[in-house]
N, C-alpha and C positions, 0 to 999 in steps of 0.2 A: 603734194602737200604733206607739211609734215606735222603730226601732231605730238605737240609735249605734254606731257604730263601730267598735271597738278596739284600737288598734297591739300589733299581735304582731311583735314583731322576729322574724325570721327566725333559723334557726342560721347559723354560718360553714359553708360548706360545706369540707368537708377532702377530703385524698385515696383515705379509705376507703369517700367516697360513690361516687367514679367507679365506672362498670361494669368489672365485672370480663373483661381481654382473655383471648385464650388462650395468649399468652404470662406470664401472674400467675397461672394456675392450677399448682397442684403435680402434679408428673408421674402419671398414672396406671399402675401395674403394667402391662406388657405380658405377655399368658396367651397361648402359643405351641401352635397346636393340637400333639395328638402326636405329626403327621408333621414339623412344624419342632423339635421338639424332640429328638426325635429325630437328626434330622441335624446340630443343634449338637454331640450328643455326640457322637456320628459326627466330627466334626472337632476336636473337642476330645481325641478319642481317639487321634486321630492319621493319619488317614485324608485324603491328598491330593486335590487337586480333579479326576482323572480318574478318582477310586475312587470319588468322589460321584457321577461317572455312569455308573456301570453300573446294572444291573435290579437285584439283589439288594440295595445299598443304597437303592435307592427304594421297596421292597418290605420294608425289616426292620420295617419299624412296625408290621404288620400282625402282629405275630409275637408282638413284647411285651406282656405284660403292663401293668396299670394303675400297678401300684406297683414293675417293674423299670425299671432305668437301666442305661445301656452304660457299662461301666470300661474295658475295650481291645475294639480289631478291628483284622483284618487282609485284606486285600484281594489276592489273586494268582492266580496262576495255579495250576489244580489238573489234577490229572491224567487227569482227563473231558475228554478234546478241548483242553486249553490254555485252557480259556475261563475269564472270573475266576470266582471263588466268594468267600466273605466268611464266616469265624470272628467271632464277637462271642461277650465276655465278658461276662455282665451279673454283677447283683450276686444272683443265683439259678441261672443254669444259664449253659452254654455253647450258641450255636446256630451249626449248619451249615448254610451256604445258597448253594447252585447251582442257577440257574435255564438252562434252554436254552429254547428256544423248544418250547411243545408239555410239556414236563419240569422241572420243578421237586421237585429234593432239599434237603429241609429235613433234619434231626436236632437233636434235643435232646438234651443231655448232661450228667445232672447233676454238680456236679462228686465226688461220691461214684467214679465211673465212670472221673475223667481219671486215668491211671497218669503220664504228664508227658508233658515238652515240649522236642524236639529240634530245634536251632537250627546253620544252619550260613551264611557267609557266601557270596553270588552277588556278587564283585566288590567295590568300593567302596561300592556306593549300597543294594543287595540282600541278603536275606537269603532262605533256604529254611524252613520254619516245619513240623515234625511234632507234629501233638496225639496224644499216642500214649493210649487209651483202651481200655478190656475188651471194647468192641466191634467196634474196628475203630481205623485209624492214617486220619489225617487231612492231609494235606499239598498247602502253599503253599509255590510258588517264585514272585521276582521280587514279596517281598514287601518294602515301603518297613522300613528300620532301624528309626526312631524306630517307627513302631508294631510294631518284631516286637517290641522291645524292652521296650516299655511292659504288651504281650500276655502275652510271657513271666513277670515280675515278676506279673500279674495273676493269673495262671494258679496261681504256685507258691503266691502267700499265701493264694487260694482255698482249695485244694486242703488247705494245715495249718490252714486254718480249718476246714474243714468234717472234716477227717480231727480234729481236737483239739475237735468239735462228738459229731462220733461215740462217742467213747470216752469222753467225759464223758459223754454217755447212756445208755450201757450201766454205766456202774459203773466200768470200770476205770482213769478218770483221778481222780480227789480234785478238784482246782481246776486249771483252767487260768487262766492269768494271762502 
């Protein structure tokens, strides 16, 4: 047997045969474990770069839940020894968190609980911050403005959500809107 031949023209070769680099690949989502997640909101919330190093913000992750997010925090001085402590507002509760070496006080606070929130200025740059609650009053001095500010505003739209959450459950709101 004998075999001939025969001319197979080749294709042109184009640009979509080149191998593909990893600068022509489309971006892949970046999945931020919880703890860097976490500390985006943390600073999206308003929380300066010497509040991101204390213990209690390296430590609020542990705290959170799967499906809550941080809306405000506030970072200062509390009345236990002056050392800082950190209020966060999530989108479910409030949490209290002072950590000393040896002592760690945590509190949960739903916001059914928060009675309001007393704001006073320390200077130019500083504010004083009271979460005043059914359980107990809460309070930061030589807390940064923009997040007492943003915490406050946080705090009170909670607080008519969950109170206009309430009395819609029991009957005696009709619609809230």
């Amino acid at each position: 047997m004998t075999y001939t031949a025969h001319y197979i023209p080749k294709r042109q070769a184009t640009i979509m045969d080149r191998p593909r680099r990893y600068e022509d690949q489309p971006p892949q989502p970046v999945r931020l474990s919880r703890e860097q997640q976490t500390r985006q909101e943390l600073r999206e919330a308003g929380l300066g770069p010497l509040n991101m190093l204390t213990i209690e913000s390296h430590n609020i992750h542990k705290l959170l839940h799967a499906n809550e997010h941080i809306r405000a925090a506030i970072c200062g001085r509390s009345n236990l020894r002056a050392l800082p402590a950190l209020i966060v507002a999530t989108n479910l509760r409030v949490i209290y968190l002072h950590r000393i070496p040896l002592f760690t006080t945590m509190d949960e606070i739903p916001y059914d609980l928060v009675s309001g929130v007393s704001y006073s200025r320390v200077g130019p740059w500083y504010a004083a911050v009271t979460l005043h609650t059914r359980n107990g009053d809460y309070e930061l001095t030589f807390v940064n403005l923009k997040s007492a500010n943003r915490f406050i505003e946080t705090i009170e739209q909670s607080s008519i959500d969950s109170r206009a959450i309430s009395l819609s459950s029991s009957g005696m709101l009709k619609s809230v809107i």
